[in-house]
Every structure is written in structure tokens, then in C-alpha cells.
Backbone as CSV, one residue per row, in Angstrom:
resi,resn,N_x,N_y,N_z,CA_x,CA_y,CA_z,C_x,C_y,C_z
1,UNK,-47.112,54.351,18.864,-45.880,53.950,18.231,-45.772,52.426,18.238
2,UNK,-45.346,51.861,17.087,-45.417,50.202,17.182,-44.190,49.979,17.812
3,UNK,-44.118,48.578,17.978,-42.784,48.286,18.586,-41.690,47.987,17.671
4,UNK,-40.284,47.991,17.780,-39.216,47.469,17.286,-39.593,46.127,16.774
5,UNK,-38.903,45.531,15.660,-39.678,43.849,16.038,-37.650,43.432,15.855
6,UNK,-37.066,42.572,16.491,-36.150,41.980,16.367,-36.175,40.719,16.463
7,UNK,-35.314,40.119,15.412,-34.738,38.828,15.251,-33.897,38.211,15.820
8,UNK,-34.392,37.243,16.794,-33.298,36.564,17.574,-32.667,34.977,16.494
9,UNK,-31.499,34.993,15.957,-31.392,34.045,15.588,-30.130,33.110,16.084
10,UNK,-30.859,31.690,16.846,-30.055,30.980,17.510,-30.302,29.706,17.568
11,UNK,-29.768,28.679,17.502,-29.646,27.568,17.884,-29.870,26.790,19.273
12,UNK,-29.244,27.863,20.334,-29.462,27.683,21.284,-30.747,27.794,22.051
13,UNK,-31.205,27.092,22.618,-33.041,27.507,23.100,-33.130,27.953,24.375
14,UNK,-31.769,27.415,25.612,-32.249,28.215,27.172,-31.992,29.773,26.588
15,UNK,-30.887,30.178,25.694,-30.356,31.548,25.589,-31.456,32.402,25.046
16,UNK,-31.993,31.447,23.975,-33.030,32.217,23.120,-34.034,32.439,24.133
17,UNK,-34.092,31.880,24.680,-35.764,32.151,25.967,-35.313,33.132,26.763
18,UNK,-33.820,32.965,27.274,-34.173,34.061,28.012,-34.215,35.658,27.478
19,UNK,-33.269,35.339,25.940,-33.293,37.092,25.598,-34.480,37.118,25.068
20,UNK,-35.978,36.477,25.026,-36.831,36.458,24.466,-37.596,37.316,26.229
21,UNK,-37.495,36.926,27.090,-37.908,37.361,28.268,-37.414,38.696,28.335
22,UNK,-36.303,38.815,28.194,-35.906,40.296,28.541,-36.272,41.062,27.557
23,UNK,-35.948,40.780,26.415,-36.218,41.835,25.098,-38.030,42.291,25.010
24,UNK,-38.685,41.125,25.328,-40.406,41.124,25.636,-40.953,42.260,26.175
25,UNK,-39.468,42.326,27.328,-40.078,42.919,28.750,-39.789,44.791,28.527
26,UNK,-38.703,44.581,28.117,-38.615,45.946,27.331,-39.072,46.662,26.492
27,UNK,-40.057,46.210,25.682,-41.138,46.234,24.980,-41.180,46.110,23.391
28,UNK,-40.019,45.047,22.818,-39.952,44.479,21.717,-40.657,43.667,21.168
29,UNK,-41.314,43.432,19.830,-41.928,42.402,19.166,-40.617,41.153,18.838
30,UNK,-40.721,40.080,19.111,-39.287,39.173,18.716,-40.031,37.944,17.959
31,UNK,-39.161,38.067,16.969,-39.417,36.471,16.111,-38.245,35.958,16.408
32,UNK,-37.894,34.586,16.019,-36.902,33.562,16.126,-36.939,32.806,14.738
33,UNK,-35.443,32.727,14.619,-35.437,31.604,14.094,-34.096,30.646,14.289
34,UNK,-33.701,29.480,14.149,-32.525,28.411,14.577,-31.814,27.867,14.173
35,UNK,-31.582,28.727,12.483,-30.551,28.327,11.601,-30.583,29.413,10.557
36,UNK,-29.486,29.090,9.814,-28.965,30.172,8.461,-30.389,30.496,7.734
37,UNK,-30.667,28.794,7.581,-31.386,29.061,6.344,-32.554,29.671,6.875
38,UNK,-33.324,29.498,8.121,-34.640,29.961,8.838,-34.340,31.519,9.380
39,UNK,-33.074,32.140,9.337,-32.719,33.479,9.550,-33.025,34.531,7.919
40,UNK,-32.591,33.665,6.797,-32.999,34.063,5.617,-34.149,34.405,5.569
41,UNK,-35.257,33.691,5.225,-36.643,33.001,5.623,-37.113,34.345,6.458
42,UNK,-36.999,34.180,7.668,-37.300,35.222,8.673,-36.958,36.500,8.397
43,UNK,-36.247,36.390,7.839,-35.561,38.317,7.561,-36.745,38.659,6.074
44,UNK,-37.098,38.130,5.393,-37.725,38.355,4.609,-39.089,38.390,4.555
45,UNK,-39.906,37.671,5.762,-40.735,37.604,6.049,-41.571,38.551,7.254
46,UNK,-40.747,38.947,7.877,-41.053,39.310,9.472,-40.583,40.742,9.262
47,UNK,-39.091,41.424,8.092,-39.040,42.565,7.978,-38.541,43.324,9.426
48,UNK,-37.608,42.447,10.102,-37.237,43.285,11.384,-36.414,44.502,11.472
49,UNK,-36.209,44.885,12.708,-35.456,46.908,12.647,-34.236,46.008,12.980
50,UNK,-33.953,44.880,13.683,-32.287,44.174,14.067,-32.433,43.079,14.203
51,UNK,-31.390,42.539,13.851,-31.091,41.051,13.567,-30.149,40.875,15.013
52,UNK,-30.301,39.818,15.696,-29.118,39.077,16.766,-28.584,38.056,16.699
53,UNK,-27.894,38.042,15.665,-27.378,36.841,15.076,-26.256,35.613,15.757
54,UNK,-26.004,34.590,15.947,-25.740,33.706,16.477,-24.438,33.748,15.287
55,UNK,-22.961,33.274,15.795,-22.098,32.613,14.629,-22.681,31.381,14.660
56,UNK,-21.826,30.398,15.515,-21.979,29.041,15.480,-23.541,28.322,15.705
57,UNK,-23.950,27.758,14.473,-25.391,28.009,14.459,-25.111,26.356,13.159
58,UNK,-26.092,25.534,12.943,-26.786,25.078,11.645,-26.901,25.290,10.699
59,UNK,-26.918,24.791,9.556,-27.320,24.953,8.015,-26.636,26.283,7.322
60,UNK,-25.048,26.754,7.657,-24.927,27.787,7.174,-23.969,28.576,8.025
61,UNK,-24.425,28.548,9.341,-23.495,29.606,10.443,-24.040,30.881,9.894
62,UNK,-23.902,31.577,11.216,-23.814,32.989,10.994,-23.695,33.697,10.164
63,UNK,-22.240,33.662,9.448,-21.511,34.040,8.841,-22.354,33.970,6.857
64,UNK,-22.560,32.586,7.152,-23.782,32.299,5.857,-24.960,32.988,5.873
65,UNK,-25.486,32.775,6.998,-26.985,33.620,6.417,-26.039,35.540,6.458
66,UNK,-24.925,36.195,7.238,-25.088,37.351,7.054,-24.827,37.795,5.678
67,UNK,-24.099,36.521,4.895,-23.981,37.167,3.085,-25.182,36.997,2.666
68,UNK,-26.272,35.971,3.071,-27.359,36.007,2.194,-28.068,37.060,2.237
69,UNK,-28.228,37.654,3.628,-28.707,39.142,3.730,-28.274,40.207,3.309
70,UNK,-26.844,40.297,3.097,-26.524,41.510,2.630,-26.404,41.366,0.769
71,UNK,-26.837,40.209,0.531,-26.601,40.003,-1.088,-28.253,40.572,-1.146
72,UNK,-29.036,40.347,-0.563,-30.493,40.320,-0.884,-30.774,42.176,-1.341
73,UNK,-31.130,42.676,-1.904,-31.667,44.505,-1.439,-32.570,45.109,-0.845
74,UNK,-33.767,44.089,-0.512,-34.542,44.299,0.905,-34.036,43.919,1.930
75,UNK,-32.932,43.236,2.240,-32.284,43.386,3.722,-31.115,43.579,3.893
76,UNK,-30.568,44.072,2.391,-28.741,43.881,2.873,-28.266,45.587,3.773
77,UNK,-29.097,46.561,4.063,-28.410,47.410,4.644,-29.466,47.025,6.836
78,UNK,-29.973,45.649,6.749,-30.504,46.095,8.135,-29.619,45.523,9.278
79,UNK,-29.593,46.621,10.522,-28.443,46.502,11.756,-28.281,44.974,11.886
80,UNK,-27.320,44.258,12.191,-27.209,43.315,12.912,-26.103,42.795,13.796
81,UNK,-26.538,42.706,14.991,-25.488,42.690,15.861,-25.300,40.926,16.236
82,UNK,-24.237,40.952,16.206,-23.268,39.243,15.844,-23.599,39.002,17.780
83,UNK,-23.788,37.839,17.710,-23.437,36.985,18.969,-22.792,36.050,19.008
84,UNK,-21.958,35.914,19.982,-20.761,34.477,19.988,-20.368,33.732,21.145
85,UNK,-20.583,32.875,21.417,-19.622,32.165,22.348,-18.093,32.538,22.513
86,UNK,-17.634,32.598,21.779,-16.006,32.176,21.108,-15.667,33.911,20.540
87,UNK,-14.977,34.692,21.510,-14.855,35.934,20.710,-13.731,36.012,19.449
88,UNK,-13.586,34.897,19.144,-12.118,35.314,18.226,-12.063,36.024,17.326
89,UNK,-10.493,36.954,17.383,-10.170,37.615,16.245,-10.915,37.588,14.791
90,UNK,-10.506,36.281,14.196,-10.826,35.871,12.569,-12.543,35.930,12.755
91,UNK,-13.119,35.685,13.347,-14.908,35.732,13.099,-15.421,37.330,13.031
92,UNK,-14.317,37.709,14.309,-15.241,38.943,14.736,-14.891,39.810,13.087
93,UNK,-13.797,39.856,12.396,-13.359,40.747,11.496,-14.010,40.342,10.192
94,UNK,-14.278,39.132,10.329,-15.536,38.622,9.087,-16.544,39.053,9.430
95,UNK,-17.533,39.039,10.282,-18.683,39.663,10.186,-18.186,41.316,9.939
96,UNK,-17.223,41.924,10.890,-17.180,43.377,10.534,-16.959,44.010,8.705
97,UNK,-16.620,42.641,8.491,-16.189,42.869,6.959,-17.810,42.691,5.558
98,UNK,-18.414,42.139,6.923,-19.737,42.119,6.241,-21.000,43.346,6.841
99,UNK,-20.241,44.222,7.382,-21.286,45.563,7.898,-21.847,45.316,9.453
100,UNK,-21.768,44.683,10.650,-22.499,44.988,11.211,-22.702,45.697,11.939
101,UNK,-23.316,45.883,12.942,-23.587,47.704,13.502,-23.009,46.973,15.196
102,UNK,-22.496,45.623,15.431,-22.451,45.441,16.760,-22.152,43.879,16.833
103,UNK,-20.700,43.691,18.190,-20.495,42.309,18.298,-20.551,42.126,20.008
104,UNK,-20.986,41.136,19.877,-21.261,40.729,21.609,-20.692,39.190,21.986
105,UNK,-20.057,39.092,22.990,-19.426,37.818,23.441,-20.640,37.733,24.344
106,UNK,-21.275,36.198,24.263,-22.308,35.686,25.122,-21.679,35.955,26.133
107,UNK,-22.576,36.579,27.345,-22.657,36.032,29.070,-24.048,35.959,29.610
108,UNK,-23.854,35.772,30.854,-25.142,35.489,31.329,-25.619,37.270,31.799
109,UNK,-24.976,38.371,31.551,-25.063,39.550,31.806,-25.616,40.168,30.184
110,UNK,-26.692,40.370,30.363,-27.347,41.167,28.766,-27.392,42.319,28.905
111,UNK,-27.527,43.149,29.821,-27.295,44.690,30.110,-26.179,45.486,28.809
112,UNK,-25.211,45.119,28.737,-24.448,45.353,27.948,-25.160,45.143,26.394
113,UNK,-25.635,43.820,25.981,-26.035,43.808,24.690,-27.629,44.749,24.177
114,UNK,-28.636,45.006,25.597,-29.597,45.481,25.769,-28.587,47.313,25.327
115,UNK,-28.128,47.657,26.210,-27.261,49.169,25.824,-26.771,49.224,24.147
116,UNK,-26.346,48.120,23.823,-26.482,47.957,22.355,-27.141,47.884,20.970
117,UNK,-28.651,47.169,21.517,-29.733,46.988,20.995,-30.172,48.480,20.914
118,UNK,-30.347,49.348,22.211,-31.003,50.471,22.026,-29.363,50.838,21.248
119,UNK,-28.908,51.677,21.453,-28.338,52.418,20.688,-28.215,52.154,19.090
120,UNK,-28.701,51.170,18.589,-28.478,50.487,17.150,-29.464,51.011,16.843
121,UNK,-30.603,51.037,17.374,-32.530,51.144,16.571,-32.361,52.777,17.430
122,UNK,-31.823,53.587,17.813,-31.653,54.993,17.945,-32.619,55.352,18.882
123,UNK,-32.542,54.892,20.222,-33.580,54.766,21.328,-32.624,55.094,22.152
């Protein structure tokens, strides 16, 4: 069986390393990328089972690359679960307004977003 491959897309680089360590370890394929426009790019290229999308991000935000994906028809129906610093109301109901299968307020505790990841890709 191949592996899941998921998209970590973030700006941030200690965060990205470490969910790159854990997600590794669990036995995911992970690409990256560190902005809107390199999440586009990546989703089209790499063909992942979930996206982990960053709001506050470069060239676009979150919020930008998730319309470019869902405008596209090779990626506008794939899972993607939102990540945020900042849980607020108005973001979280924009991405929900753009489909996603899952929202997570950053902590230093991933257990919770890992219980998420599997249940999204049906593991």
C-alpha cells in the first residue's frame, strides 16, 4: 500500500519541521510548500490525499490559495484541513464556506490534529 502523501503548507519553518517529523513518523509522504502561490503549484504537482493549510501565510493567505483550489477541477473537491494561530470566528467560517473537511488552532500538542488527519484520509 503506498503512503498518504500530504501537503504541509506554511510559512512557518520550526512548525513545519516539526509536523514534518511527526507526520514522517507515522508513515506519510509530505511535500511543503510556504506560500499561496507555492500551495497552488504544489497541489497540482504532487497530487496530495490532504492539504494542511496555514491562514496567515504570504503571497495570498490561506484563504487565497483555498479559492484557487477549489476553482481548479483537479483539486477543488481535495480534504483540507485549515491551520491557525488566531482561531477567530470570521476566518474559521470563510474557510468553512469554502469546504473544508477540518480546522485546527496551532499548539504545541498535534495529537489532536494527527486524530484529524487520520479520520479525514479514512484511517
Amino acid at each position: 500500500m503506498s503512503k498518504k502523501k500530504i501537503l504541509i503548507v506554511d510559512d512557518e519553518k520550526d512548525w513545519v519541521q516539526m509536523l514534518i517529523t511527526r507526520l514522517e513518523y507515522e508513515g506519510y509522504q509530505i511535500n511543503v510548500a510556504f506560500d499561496a502561490v507555492q500551495a497552488t503549484m504544489q497541489t497540482l504537482q504532487a497530487n496530495p490525499d490532504l492539504m494542511l493549510l496555514d491562514i496567515m501565510m504570504p503571497a495570498g493567505g490561506g484563504i487565497g490559495a483555498l479559492k484557487n483550489i477549489r476553482a481548479n477541477a483537479k483539486t477543488f473537491s481535495m480534504p483540507v484541513i485549515i491551520m491557525t494561530a488566531r482561531g477567530d470566528k470570521e476566518t474559521k467560517e470563510a474557510a468553512e464556506g469554502l469546504g473544508i473537511s477540518g480546522y485546527f488552532v496551532k499548539t504545541a500538542d498535534t495529537a489532536e490534529l494527527l486524530v484529524k488527519i487520520k479520520e479525514v484520509l479514512g484511517e
